[in-house]
C-alpha positions in Angstrom: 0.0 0.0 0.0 1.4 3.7 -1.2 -0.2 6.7 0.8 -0.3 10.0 -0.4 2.5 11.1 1.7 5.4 9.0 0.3 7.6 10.4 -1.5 9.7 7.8 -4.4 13.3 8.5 -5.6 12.3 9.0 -8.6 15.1 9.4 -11.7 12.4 12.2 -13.0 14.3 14.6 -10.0 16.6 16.6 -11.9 19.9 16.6 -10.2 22.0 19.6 -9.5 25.5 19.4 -10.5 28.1 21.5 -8.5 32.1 21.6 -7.0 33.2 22.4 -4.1 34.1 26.1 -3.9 37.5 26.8 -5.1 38.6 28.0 -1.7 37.5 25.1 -0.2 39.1 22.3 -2.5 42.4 20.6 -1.3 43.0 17.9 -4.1 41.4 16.5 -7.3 38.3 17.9 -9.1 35.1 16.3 -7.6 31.6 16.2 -9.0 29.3 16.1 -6.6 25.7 15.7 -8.3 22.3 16.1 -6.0 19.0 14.7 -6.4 17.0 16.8 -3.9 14.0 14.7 -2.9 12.5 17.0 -0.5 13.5 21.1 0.6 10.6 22.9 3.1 10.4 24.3 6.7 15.0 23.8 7.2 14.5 19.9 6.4 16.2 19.0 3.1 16.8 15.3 1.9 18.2 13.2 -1.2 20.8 11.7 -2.9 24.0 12.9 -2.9 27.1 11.7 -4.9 30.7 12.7 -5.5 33.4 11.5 -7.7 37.2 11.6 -6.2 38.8 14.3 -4.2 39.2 16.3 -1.3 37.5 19.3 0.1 37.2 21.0 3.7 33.8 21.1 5.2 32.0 23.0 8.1 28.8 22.3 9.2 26.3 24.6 10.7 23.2 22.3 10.5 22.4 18.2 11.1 23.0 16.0 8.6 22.5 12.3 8.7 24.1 10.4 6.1 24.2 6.2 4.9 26.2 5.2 2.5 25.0 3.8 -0.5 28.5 2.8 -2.7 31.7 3.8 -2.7 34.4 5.2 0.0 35.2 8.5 1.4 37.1 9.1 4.8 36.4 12.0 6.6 38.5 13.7 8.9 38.0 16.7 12.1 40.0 18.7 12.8 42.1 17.5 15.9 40.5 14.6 15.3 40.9 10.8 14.2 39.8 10.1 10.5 36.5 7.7 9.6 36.2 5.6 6.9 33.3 5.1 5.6 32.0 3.0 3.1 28.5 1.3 1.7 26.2 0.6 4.8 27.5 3.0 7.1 25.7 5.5 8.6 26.5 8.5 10.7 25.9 12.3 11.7 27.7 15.2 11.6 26.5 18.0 14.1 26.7 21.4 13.8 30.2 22.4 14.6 31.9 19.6 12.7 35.0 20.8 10.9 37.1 18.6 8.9 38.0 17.4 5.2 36.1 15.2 3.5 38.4 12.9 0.9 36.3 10.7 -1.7 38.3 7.8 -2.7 36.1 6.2 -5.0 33.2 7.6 -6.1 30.7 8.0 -3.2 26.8 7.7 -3.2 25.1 8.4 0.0 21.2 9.5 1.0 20.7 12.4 3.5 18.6 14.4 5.7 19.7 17.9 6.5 17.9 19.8 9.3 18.8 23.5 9.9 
């Protein structure tokens, strides 16, 4: 049974296609490519995917993340590097500062609250 309320992945979602900002980039020349599934009241979700390299990030909102394919690592700052890989899930608060590296190309869903 469907209700109303579900909402499919559907390959209709046209995906937005973006780099990280040059300022941010450390290595490579990643892809990332974004199917945004849903975007209202600071919740956002989707599909998210990157081809190879490295980039700083800093996040200011929630994010929870599972891995779909591929394998990234992400590192704080001051802190121990993750890798992560399909099947893993995690969260990255508000605060978090750190690189994220893509080693082979990554595919993960998301939810993003502000």
């Amino acid at each position: 049974m469907v209700t109303a309320n579900l909402v499919p992945v559907s390959p209709s979602v046209e995906p937005d296609i973006s780099r990280p900002d040059p300022e941010k980039l450390l290595s490579g020349d990643p892809v990332h490519t974004t199917w945004n599934l849903e975007e209202r009241d600071g919740l956002y979700c989707g599909i998210w995917q990157s081809t190879p390299g490295s980039w700083r990030i800093a996040y200011d909102e929630w994010e929870y993340c599972r891995i779909l394919e591929g394998v990234s690592v992400i590192s704080e700052d001051g802190g121990a590097a993750t890798t992560v890989s399909a099947g893993d899930s995690f969260i990255l608060r508000p605060g978090f500062k750190g690189i994220w590296e893509v080693i082979e190309t990554t595919r993960k869903d998301y939810v993003i609250r502000l």
